[in-house]
Structure formats: C-alpha cells, structure tokens
Steps between C-alpha positions, in 0.01 A plus 500: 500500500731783584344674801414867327612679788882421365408614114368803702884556646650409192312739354587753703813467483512492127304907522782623763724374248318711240479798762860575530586463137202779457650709797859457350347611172319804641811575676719580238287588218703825497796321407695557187485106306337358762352168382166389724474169675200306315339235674345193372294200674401164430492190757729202609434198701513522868752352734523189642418673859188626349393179298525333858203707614201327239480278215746535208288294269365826293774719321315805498440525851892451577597839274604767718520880363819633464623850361836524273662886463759593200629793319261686233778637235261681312579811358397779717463878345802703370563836651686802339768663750706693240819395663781345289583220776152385524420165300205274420447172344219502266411088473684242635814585647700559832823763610760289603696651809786354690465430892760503745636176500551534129197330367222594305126637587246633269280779484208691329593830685649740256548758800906491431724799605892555550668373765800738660714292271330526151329147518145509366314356807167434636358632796654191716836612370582219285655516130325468237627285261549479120687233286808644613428546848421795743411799306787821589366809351679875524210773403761753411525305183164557396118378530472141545266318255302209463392335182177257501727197535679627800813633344675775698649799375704816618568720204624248226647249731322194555544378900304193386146300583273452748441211605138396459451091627168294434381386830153365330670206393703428798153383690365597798638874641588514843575799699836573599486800725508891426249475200726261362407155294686169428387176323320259722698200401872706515518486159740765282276744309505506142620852326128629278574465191353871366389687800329832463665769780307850588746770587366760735210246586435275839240195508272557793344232715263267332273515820189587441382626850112535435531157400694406791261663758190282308767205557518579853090558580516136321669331730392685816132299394637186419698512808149608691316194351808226592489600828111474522525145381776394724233664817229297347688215458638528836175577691335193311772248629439667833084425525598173303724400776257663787188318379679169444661511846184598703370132696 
C-alpha cells in the first residue's frame, strides 16, 4: 500500500494546480474573449519511487490524484458597443490576425481599430486578416459595413472577408500569448463554413466570477483537509516509530 501521506501531496498538488487556473480566471474576467481555464481531475498510477515505499499488489492503492487544466471555448455573452470596427462571433468561430513573423494567430476579440496606416488591427497591433489578406480601409470613402458572414463593405466596394477559422476541430486550444489561441497539436485551422459576424458587438469573457470565487472557497477546504491527513499521517508514523523503538 501507497503510504497516504504521498496521495495527500499529490493531492495537493493537483488543488494548487486548480488554484492558479481559478486566479488566472478571476484575473482577467474583464477581458474582451477571454476563454477560462477549466480544470478537470481523475487519477494515474504512482511512480516507481513511490511504489518502492509499500506493496504494489493492490491497484487502487497505487492511483495517485492528479489535476489536468484546458481551454473552455464556450460562448461567453455578446456586448453592444455601437462602433463600426467592433466584431463578434456568434457560435463557433475565431478572427484570424497576422503576427510579426508573418504567421497566423486567432482571436475572439472583436476590439479592432485603425492603425496609422489604414490596417484594421487589434489592440496588439496586428492585421487582421481576410481571404485576401490584411484589411486597408480609407473612411473618407464611406461607412464600413459588415454583413452576417463577415463581408466588408465601404460604400459599394467590397474590400473582401473576414476570416473566421474553426479552432473546435483542431483539438485541444493552447494559449499563445496576448489573449491569443493556437491549436494544440500545430495544426492549420479550417475556414467555418457559414459563420454568423455581429457588427458593433464584442464577446465578453465567459468567466463567471461568482462561480469562480465558490471554485476558489472549494479548494481552499480541500486543500485544508489534505494537509490534515498528511499531519495525521505524519504524527502516526512518528508514535509508530517512538513506541516501536522504546526497549
């Protein structure tokens, strides 16, 4: 039998794991797109090192907690702004925006404005891209417009589509920096097929914070009772060892 005291640490470990995706969450809950960290637990067999310590012979006793964190890409609320650069994906969906070594990032922040040049950007100051590339718009030529499929518009001249790129089916998201996502397995995106674009709209966080903070009091008493069982455990082994050793 695996001694408790090291399902105890594992445990721990596994709620500290669960701790900073909740402060992360918490943390920017304000931010436009955000998508929260959701954690999930189940157990694994323990090391060699640990096996080492008792008898292997029963499975159960050998599992060892252990806590696994990945992006929620629920849709979070949609929020009018009323401005004409402002974007949201309603349902699946990503921006596509181009970094500075020339590849390709993805966002749901709508926030976009123009850049000194023209360039529709977002607030990181990187193009946003449509099938034909960065978007270059002049507002003396008119209002820009957006149709529900992400065509854009400036008076009757079409300056193409936004680029809208299913990350769902790309597997696991993985955060690349400034609010920005990639695939997991570095896999190229797939275009959505119809995607549904809000013009003068942002998608806020999908952070709930009350449920957060009753995330947080969770593991603040789970954390409580694994340390109480590695003192028990630890002041048992200590009389065991006193009593055993006395003449």
């Amino acid at each position: 039998m695996i001694p408790a005291i090291y399902q105890g640490a594992a445990a721990m470990n596994a709620l500290e794991r669960w701790q900073t995706a909740i402060t992360s969450n918490l943390a920017s809950g304000s931010v436009t797109g955000f998508k929260k960290d959701e954690t999930t637990f189940s157990s694994a067999l323990a090391t060699t090192s640990a096996l080492q310590s008792g008898d292997s012979s029963s499975a159960v006793d050998q599992l060892m907690p252990q806590a696994t964190s990945q992006v929620n890409d629920s849709q979070g609320a949609l929020r009018q702004t009323g401005s004409a650069l402002n974007f949201a994906v309603q349902g699946p969906g990503y921006f596509q925006v181009q970094t500075p070594d020339g590849g390709k990032a993805y966002t749901r922040n709508g926030e976009f404005h123009l850049n000194a040049s023209g360039t529709l950007v977002n607030n990181q100051g990187l193009a946003v891209l449509s099938d034909s590339g960065p978007i270059k718009l002049d507002m003396t030529l008119g209002p820009v417009t957006v149709d529900p499929t992400g065509q854009i518009s400036q008076g009757d001249t079409a300056l193409g589509k936004l680029t809208v790129v299913d990350l769902s089916k790309s597997g696991q998201l993985q955060r690349s920096g400034n609010g920005l996502m990639a695939p997991a397995d570095g896999s190229v995106p797939k275009p959505v097929a119809a995607p549904v674009i809000m013009q003068g709209y942002v998608e806020e966080s999908n952070v709930v914070p009350l449920q957060e903070m009753v995330n947080l009091i969770s593991v603040s008493r789970a954390y409580e009772v694994s340390q109480k069982l590695i003192t028990s455990m630890d002041q048992t082994s200590r009389s065991a060892v006193e009593t055993l050793g006395t003449p």
